[in-house]
N, C-alpha and C positions, 0 to 999 in steps of 0.2 A: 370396724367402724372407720379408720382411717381412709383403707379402701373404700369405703362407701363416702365418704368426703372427696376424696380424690375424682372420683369418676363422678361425682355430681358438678364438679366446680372446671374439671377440664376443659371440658368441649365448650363450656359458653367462654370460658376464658382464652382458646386459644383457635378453634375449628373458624375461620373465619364464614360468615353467610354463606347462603347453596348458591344465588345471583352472583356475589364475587367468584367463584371456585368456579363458575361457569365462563364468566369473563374470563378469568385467567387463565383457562384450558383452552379457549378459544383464541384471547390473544397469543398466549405462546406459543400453540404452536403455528400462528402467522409469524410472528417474531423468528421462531428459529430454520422457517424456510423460506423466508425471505431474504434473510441474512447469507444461506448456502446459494440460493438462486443470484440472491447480486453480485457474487463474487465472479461470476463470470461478466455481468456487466459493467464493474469495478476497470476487470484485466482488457476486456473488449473496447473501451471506453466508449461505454453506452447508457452511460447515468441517465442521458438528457433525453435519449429515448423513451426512458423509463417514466420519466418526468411530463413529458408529452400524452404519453398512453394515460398517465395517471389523470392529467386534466381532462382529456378525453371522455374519459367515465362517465362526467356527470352528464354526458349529453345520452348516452345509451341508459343512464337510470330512468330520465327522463321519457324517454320512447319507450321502454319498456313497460314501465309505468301505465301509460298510455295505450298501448299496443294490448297490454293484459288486462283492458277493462277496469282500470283501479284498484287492482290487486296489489298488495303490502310483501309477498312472499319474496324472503332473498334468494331463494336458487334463479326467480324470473327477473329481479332486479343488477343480481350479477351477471348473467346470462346478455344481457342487454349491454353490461359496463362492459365485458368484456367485448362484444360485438363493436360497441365503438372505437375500443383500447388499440384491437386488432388494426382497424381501418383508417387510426389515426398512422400508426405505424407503416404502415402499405403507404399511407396519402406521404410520409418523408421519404421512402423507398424513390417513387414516382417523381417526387420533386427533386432529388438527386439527381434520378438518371436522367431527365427528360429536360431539365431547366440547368442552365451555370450556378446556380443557387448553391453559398457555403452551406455545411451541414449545419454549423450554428445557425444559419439566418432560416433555414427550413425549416429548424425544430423548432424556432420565437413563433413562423405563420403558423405550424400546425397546435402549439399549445394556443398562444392564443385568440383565433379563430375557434378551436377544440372549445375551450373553457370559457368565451364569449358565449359563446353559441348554447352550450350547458346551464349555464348561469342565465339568459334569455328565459330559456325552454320553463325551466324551473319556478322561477317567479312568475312566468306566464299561467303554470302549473295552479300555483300559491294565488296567486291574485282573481281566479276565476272560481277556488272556493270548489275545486273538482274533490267530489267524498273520498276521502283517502290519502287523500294527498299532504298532510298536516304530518313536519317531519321530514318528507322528503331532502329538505336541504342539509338536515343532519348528514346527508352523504361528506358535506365539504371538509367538513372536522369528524369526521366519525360518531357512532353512536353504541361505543361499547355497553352502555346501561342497558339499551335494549335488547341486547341478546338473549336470543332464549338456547335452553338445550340440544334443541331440534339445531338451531343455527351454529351454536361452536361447535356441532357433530360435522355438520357441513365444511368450515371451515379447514377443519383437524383432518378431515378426510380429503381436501384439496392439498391442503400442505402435503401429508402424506404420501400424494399422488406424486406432485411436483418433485419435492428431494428423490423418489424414488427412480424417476428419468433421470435426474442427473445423476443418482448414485449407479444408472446402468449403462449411463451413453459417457461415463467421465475422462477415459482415455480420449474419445474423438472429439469430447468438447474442449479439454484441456488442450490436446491438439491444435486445434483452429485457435485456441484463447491466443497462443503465444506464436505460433511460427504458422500462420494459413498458406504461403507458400509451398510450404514444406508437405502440409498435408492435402494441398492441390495435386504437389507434385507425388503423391503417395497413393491418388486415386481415389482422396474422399469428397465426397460434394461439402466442400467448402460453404457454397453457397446458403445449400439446405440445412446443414450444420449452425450457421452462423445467424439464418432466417429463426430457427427452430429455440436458438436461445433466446433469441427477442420475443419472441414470444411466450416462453416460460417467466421471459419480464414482468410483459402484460398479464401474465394468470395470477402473479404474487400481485404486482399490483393493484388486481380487482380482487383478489380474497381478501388484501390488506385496509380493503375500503371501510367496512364495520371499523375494524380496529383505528387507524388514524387517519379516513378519511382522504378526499380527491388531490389536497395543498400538502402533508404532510405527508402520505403513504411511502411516497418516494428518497424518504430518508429510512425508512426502514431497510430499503432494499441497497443501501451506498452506505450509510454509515457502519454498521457490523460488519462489511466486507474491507473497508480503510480503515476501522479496526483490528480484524484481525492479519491485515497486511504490515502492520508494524510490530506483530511478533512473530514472523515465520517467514522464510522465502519458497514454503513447499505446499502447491496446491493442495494434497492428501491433508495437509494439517490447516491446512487457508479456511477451509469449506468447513469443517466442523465447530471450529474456533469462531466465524463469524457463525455459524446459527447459535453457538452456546453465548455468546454478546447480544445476538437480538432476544434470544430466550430470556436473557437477565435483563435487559433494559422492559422489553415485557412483562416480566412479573412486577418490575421493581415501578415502573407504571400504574398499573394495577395496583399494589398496595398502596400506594401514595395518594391516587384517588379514592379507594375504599377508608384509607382514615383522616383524608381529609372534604370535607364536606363539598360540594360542588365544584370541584375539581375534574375539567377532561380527562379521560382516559391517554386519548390517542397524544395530545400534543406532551404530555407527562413522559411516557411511552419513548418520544422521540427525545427530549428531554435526559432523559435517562440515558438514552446512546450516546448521548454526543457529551457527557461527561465521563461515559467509560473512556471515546475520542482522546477526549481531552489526557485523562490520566494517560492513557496508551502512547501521545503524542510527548510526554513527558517523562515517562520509566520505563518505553520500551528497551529491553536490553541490546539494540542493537539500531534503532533508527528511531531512538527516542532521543528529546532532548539532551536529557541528560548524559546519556551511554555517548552522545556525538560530541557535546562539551569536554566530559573525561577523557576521550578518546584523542579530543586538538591537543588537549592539556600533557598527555602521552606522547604525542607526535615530535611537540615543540620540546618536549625532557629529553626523549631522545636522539631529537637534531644539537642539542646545547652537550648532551652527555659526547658525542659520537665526533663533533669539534673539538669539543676540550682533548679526548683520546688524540686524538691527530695529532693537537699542537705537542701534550705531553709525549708520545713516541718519537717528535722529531727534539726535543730536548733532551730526552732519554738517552740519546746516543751520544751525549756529551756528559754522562754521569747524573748525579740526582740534581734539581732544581727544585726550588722554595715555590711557595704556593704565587705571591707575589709573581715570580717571572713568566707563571702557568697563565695566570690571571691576565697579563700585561699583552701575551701574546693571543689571550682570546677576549677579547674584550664584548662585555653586554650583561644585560642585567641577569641574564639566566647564567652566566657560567659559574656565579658561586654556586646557585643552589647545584649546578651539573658537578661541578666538585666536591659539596657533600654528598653527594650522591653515590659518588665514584667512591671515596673514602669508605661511604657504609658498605659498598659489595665488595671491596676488598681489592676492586679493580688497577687502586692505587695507596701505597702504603707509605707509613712513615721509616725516614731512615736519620739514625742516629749520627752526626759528625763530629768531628774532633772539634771542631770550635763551637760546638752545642747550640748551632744555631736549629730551626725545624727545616729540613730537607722531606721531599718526596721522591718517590719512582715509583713505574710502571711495575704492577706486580704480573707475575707470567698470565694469571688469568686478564690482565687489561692489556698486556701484549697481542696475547688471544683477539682479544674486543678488537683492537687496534686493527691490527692485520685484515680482521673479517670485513672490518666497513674499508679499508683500502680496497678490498679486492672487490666489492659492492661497486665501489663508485666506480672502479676502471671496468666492470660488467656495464651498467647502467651507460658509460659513456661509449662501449661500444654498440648499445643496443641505440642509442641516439644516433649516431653515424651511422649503424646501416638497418635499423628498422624504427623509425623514428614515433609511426603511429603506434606501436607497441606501449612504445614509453608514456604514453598521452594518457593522464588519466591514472597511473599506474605507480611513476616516480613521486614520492614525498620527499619533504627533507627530512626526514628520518632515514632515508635508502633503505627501504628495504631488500630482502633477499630478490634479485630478478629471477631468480628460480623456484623460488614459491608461490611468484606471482605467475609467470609468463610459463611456466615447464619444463621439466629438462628438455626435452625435444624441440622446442620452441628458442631457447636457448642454443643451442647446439646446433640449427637450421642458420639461428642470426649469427651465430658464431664462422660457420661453415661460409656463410654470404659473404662476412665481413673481410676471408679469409681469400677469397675469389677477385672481392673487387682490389684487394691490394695487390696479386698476384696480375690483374689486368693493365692496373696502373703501372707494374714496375714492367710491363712489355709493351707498354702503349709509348709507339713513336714522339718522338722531340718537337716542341711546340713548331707550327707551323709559320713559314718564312713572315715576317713583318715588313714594312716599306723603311727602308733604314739600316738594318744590316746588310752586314757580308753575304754575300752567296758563295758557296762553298763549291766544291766539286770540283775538278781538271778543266782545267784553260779556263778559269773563275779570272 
């Protein structure tokens, strides 16, 4: 009997509609190849491409529309977005090469001219009352409510298609993403390469049109890729991590519109991404806010720790000294807490005197400390003298190790340099005669 309770009261309490479970299948999996596909137009810096091709759209919805007799079917309405997406793309190519025109000021003509001209077509559409045509502008915000089965099959099998080229062309896109010189210079058509991802832009793009529409589409395909850029520095992990970000801002879209009452999908959808964003830009463990705050807060402890060491090894050699004289010789707001600090690691100890006043010293392990940042800062000051860009970007005041940053070989090359040019200076002839002195030599 319980069993028989249980299985009556489940599925209406938890299975949500067969309309959402359709939606959802269909959004996510636009969400999560969208997400893999922008990551290339993230690292190529090709957002605004994407952003172009997206306004683009509505003018091939339009024509297609038109062209199919007033036919409502999405394979013939994307077919068309896509057609225009493409030629929006090709018409910045053109204006690049052919005109002095910045790529910023190319990509404003081609959206919006693109999305003018879309926006025309459409309420010319609308206004003339042509059968079928009621809806069409649901292109701009999307129209996930209307999907049917037949359409997130479609979808699901574009997506599918899409991740599938990038998961087999990923060496030579990853290639051109970061060094296209290099894989110029390697023998790969860069060119073709570089054309071929823009244009898996425009595919996501126009599958993503259902989902959030011609205005919004294009944060599907930028935001899950600057998402998952701020926890990883490694494309194998970049690519998967943004489609499982669009996947969840996807669902999490999706539900939110399913339980709350006329509520878009699509702008929900994006909505969603850009507070994953948000959190991501705040706890990423390493180019999140917070990890870079902890990180100053570190830096500045152990430039105050690494002075205080200094001062205390050059009074160390005169026997123990009081906290006071520590203090007096480093002066700033950070050097007490740098002296409890030192205290709790044992770096510096107390020692007992005959007149029972408090004394400290260097304990062998802050000898240690000591010594390692002296021989830091005389590495560092020779990599300043004879490789100066090395140091740029590199030196904190914290000093770190210039051998964990720069390599031993790297090291050892500046070392080598440093060792030449002094060797030239102590054989390079005596400054040349001035108007004023002596002339030297026989019968002077």
């Amino acid at each position: 009997m319980i069993l028989a309770v249980v299985d009556d009261s489940f599925p209406a309490a938890w299975i949500p509609p067969y309309n959402t479970l359709v939606v959802a299948a269909g959004v996510a999996s636009v969400g999560f190849a969208a997400g893999v596909v922008g990551c290339f137009a993230v690292l190529r810096r090709r957002a605004l491409a994407g952003d172009a091709a997206a306004h683009a759209t509505l003018l091939g919805v339009g024509l297609a529309f038109l062209l199919g007799g007033g036919r409502r079917d999405l394979p013939l309405l994307l077919a068309g977005a896509l057609s225009t997406a493409i030629a929006a793309l090709l018409g910045l190519v053109l204006i690049g090469r052919w005109t002095r025109t910045r790529d910023d000021a190319a990509t404003a003509i081609v959206l919006g001219v693109s999305f003018g001209a879309g926006i025309t077509l459409l309420s010319g559409i609308s206004a003339r009352g042509i059968p079928g045509s009621a809806g069409l502008e649901q292109f701009l915000l999307g129209h996930t409510a209307g999907l049917t089965a037949a359409d997130a099959t479609i979808l699901g099998v574009m997506s599918l298609l899409v991740v599938g080229i990038v998961a087999l062309f990923l060496k030579e896109s990853t290639l051109v993403a970061f060094d296209p010189l290099f894989a110029a210079a390697s023998g790969w058509p860069v060119t073709l390469i570089d054309y071929a991802l823009v244009v898996l832009v425009a595919v996501m793009v126009v599958v993503g049109l259902p989902a959030a529409g011609a205005v919004l589409v294009t944060a599907l395909v930028v935001i899950p890729p600057v998402t998952a850029r701020q926890w990883t520095d490694s494309v194998g992990v970049m690519l998967p991590l943004a489609g499982l970000f669009g996947l969840v801002a996807a669902l999490s879209g999706v539900a939110v519109s399913s339980a709350v009452p006329r509520m878009p999908t699509g702008p929900l959808v994006v909505i969603a991404a850009s507070i994953l964003l948000t959190i991501s830009l705040l706890i990423a463990p390493r180019r999140g806010g917070l990890a870079r705050w902890l990180q100053a807060r570190r830096t500045v402890a152990a430039w105050a720790d690494g002075r205080l060491l200094e001062v205390a090894l050059r009074l160390d050699g005169d026997g123990p000294f009081t906290r006071e004289q520590l203090l007096a010789r480093a002066p700033g707001a950070a050097a007490d807490s740098a002296f409890k600090r030192l205290v709790r690691s044992a770096a510096i100890e107390p020692v007992v005197t005959r007149a029972g006043t408090d004394a400290w010293r260097l304990a062998v392990w802050g000898r240690e400390l000591a010594a390692e940042r002296s021989r830091r800062v005389a590495a560092w000051t020779e990599v300043l003298e004879a490789a100066r860009e090395d140091a740029r970007g590199h030196l904190t005041i914290d000093v770190p190790s210039p051998e964990a940053i720069l390599g031993a070989a790297r090291m050892k090359a500046i070392r080598e340099s440093a060792a030449a040019e002094r060797v030239a200076g102590e054989a390079r002839p005596g400054q040349p005669w001035q108007p004023g002195q002596p002339m030297g030599g026989a019968g002077g």
